[in-house]
C-alpha positions in Angstrom: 99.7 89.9 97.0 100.6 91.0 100.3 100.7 95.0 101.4 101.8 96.6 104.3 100.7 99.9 105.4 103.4 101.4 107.9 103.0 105.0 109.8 105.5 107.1 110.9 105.5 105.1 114.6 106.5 101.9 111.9 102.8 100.2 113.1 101.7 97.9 110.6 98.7 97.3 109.1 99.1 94.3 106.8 96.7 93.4 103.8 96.5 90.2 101.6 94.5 90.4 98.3 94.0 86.4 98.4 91.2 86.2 95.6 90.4 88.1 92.4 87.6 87.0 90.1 86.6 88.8 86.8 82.7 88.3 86.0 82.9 90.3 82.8 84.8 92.7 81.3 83.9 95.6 83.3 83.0 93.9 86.5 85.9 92.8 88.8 85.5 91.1 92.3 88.4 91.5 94.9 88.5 89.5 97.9 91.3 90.8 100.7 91.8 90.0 104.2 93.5 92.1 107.1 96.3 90.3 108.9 97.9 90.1 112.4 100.3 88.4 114.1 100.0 85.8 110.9 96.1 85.5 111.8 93.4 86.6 109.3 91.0 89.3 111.5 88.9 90.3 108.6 87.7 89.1 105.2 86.1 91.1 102.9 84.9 91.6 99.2 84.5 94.6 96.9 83.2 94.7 93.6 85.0 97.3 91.1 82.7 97.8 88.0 83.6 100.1 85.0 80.9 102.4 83.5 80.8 105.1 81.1 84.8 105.7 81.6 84.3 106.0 85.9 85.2 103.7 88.4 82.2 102.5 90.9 83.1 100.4 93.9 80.5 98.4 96.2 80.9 95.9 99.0 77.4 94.2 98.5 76.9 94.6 94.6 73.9 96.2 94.7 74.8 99.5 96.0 77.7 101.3 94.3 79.9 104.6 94.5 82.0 106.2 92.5 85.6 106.8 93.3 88.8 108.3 91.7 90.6 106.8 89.3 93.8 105.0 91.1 97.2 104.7 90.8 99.3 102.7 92.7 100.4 104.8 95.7 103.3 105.1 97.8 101.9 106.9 100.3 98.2 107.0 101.7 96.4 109.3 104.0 94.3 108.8 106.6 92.2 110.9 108.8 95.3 111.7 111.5 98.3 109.9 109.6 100.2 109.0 106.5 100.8 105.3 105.9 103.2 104.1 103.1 102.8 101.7 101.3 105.0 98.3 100.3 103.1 95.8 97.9 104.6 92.3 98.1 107.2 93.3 100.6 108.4 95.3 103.8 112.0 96.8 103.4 114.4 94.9 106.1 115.0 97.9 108.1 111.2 97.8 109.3 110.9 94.1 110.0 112.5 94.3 113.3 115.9 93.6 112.7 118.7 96.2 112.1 118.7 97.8 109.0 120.8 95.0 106.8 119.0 92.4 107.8 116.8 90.6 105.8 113.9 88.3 108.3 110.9 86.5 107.2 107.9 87.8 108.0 105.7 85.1 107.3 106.2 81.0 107.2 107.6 80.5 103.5 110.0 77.9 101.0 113.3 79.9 99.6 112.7 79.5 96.0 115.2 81.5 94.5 118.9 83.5 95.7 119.6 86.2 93.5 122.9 87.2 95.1 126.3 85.8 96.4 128.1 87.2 99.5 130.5 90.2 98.9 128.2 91.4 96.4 127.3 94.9 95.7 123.3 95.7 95.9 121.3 98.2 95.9 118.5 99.2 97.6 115.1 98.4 96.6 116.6 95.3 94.5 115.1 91.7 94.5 117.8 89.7 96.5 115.7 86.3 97.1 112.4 85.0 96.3 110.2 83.0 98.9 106.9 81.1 98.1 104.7 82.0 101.1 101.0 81.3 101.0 101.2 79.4 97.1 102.9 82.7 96.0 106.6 84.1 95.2 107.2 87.2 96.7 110.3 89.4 95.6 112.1 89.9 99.1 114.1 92.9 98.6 116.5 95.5 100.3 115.9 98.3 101.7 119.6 99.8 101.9 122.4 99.5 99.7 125.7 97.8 100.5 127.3 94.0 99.8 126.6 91.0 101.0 127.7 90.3 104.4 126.4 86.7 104.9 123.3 84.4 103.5 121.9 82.3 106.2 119.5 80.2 104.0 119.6 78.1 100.7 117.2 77.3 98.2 114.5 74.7 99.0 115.1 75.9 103.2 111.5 76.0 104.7 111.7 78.5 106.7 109.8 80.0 109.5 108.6 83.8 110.3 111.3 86.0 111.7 114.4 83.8 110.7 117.1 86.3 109.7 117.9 85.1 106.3 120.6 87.7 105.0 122.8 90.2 106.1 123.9 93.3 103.9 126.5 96.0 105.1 
């Protein structure tokens, strides 16, 4: 699953969780890796482990603290800044295009259209599905309008930042 952290300059941070492996019930691994320009920088692991009702985390397994419990956040804060937070997408209007367009931000296979042009949607709602790095991810909009044109059909392979549809 792919997140982006964006601050309030619209820098990116972007994360991949690419590996999760549960060795019992109360012991979960997470592999993740930091990504940019479509490079991985940095690979890591972290160990979540569940004891007496709290949450411990380590990076080593060995040494382990204990940390809130965690909801999925929209918004994170950081020492000087507020990032928020998209899991398995970035709206259209912050991936470099105007704010109806829809580009890829990674190399991908359109699996799935969910829409048809002159179609009303809103925003936030899954308008096409592309398999990038063995998994689907729900592309969706980030404004509400219809349908101005699709530029791709299902089965296109497509490369990052082609513009695949435009909503106005």
């Amino acid at each position: 699953m792919r997140t982006y952290l964006i601050d309030s300059e619209n820098s990116e941070y972007i994360i991949d969780l690419t590996k999760t492996v549960q060795h019992s019930s109360k012991l979960v691994e997470y592999e993740f890796c930091t990504v940019t320009e479509n490079k991985v920088v940095n690979k890591e692991s972290i160990f979540i482990r569940k004891l007496a009702g709290n949450y411990y985390c380590s990076d080593d397994n060995k040494a382990w603290k204990k940390i809130a419990r965690q909801h999925i956040p929209r918004r994170l804060l950081n020492v000087d800044q507020v990032l928020k937070v998209y899991r398995g997408f970035k709206p259209s209007g912050l991936s470099g295009g105007a704010s109806g367009e829809l580009l890829t931000q990674m190399p991908g296979k359109v699996v799935k259209i969910n829409i048809e042009v002159g179609q009303v949607v809103k925003k936030g709602e899954c308008v096409l599905i592309l398999e990038a790095m063995k998994m689907e991810n729900e592309i969706k909009t980030s404004v509400e309008g219809s349908v101005k044109a699709i530029h791709v059909s299902e089965g296109d392979a497509l490369d990052s930042g082609v513009l695949m549809v435009e909503i106005e």
